[in-house]
LODREN-589455 format. One record per residue (C-alpha): residue in one letter; x, y, z. Coordinates in steps of 0.02 Angstrom, whole numbers, padded with zeros to 5 digits, always signed. Layout:
AXYZ...
This chain:
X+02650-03235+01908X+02568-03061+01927X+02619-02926+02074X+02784-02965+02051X+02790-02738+02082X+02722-02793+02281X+02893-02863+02334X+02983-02732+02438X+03193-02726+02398X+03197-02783+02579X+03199-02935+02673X+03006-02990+02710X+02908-03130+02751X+02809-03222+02619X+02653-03284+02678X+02562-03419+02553X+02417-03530+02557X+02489-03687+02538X+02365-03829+02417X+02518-03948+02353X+02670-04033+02378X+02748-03903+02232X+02725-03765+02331X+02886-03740+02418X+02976-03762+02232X+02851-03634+02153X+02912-03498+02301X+03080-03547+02281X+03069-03494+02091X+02940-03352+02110X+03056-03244+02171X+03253-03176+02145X+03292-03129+02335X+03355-03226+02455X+03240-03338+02537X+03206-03477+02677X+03068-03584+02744X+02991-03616+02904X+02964-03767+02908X+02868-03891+03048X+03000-04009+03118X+02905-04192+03041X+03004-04118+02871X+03159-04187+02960X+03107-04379+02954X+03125-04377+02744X+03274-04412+02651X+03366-04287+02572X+03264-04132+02605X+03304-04082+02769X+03495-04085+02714X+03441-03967+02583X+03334-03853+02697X+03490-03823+02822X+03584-03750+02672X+03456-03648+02638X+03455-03589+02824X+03271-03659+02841X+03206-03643+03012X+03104-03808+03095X+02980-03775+03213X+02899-03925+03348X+02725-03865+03365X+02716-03981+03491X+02849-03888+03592X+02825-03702+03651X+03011-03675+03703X+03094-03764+03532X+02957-03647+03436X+02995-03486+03526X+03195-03521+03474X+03147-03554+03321X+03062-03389+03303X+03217-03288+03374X+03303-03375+03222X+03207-03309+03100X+03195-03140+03154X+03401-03161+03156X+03404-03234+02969X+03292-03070+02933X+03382-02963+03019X+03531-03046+02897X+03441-02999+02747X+03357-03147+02692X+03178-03151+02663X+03055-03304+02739X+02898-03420+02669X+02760-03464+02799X+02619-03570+02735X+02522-03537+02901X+02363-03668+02850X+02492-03794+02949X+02466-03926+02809X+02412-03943+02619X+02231-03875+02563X+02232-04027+02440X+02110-03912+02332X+01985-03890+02449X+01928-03734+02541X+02071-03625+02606X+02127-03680+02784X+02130-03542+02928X+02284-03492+03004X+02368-03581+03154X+02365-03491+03291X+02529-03372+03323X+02577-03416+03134X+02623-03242+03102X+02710-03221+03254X+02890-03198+03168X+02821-03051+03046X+02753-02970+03203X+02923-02988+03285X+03034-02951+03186X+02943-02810+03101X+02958-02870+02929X+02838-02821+02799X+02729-02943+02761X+02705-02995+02565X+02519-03120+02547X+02543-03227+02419X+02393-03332+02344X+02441-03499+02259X+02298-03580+02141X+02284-03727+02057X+02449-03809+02134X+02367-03969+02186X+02320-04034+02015X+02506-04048+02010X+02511-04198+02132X+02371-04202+02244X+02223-04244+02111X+02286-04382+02038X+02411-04464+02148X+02527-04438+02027X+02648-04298+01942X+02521-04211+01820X+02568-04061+01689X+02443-03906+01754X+02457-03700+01748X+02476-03615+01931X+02442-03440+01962X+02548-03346+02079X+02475-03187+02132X+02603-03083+02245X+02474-02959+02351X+02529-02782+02396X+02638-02784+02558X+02573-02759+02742X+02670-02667+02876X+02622-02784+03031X+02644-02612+03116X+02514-02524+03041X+02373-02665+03119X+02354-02723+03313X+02474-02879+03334X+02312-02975+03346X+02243-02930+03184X+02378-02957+03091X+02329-03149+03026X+02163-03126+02983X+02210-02949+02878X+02324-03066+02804X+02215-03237+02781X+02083-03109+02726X+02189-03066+02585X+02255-03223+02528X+02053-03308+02546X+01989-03142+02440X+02099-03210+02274X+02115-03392+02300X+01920-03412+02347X+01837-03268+02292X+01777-03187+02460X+01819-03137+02620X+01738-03257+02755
């Protein structure tokens, strides 16, 4: 892990590429504080997890439903608010190794909102974990923790792509 110095001593929100399946377990271990997921709500339909998730105060977000997803956002400005940090992966779904995803649309809305610092986090080589071979696979994954953002310091509607931009700079190589 390098960058480890980037993490504020105060409740932010983690925002990660997101290649593999071991993703959410690398976050949970990367850091000490505090920490929850958002989480789209198709999570919910697997055994065990979603149990797990609630005790973690994970927050599950319909995309498909604008109401359920604005509640959902009030929630996690509330668990910041609380003192616990939150992961975003805002590609939506798994990279699988291939080229970085962009961000869905309003992804970012809950470090705008709750005026959080924002901490980009760029995750590489997490796929050959899983994804590659179809099966568990031994394999090193770098976890590079990027200096923070204050979402104030940009216009609300710059604030994903200064962050993508980031994120696509380390795990890619440049900033397209």
């Amino acid at each position: 892990m390098k960058g480890l110095e980037n993490i504020p001593n105060e409740p932010v929100v983690y925002v990660a590429n997101h290649q593999g399946n071991f993703d959410v377990p690398i976050m949970i271990t990367a850091t000490k504080h505090p920490k929850a997921f958002i989480s789209k709500i198709e999570v919910q339909k697997f055994p065990i997890i979603p149990h797990w998730m609630e005790l973690m105060g994970c927050i599950f977000i319909d995309r498909s439903d604008r109401r359920q997803s604005i509640k959902a956002i009030r929630s996690g400005v509330e668990t910041i608010k609380s003192g616990q940090s939150i992961i975003i992966f805002p590609e939506g779904t798994r990279s699988k190794g291939g080229p970085m995803k962009g961000f869905k649309a309003g992804s970012l809305t809950l470090a705008t909102s709750s005026g959080a610092k924002i901490v980009p986090v760029a995750i590489q080589g997490s796929h050959h974990l899983l994804e590659t071979k179809n099966r568990i696979t031994p394999g090193t994954v770098d976890v590079t923790f990027l200096p923070a953002i204050n979402p104030a310091d940009i216009p609300n509607k710059e604030v994903a792509a200064t962050v993508e931009a980031a994120i696509r700079q380390i795990v890619e190589g440049d900033v397209s």
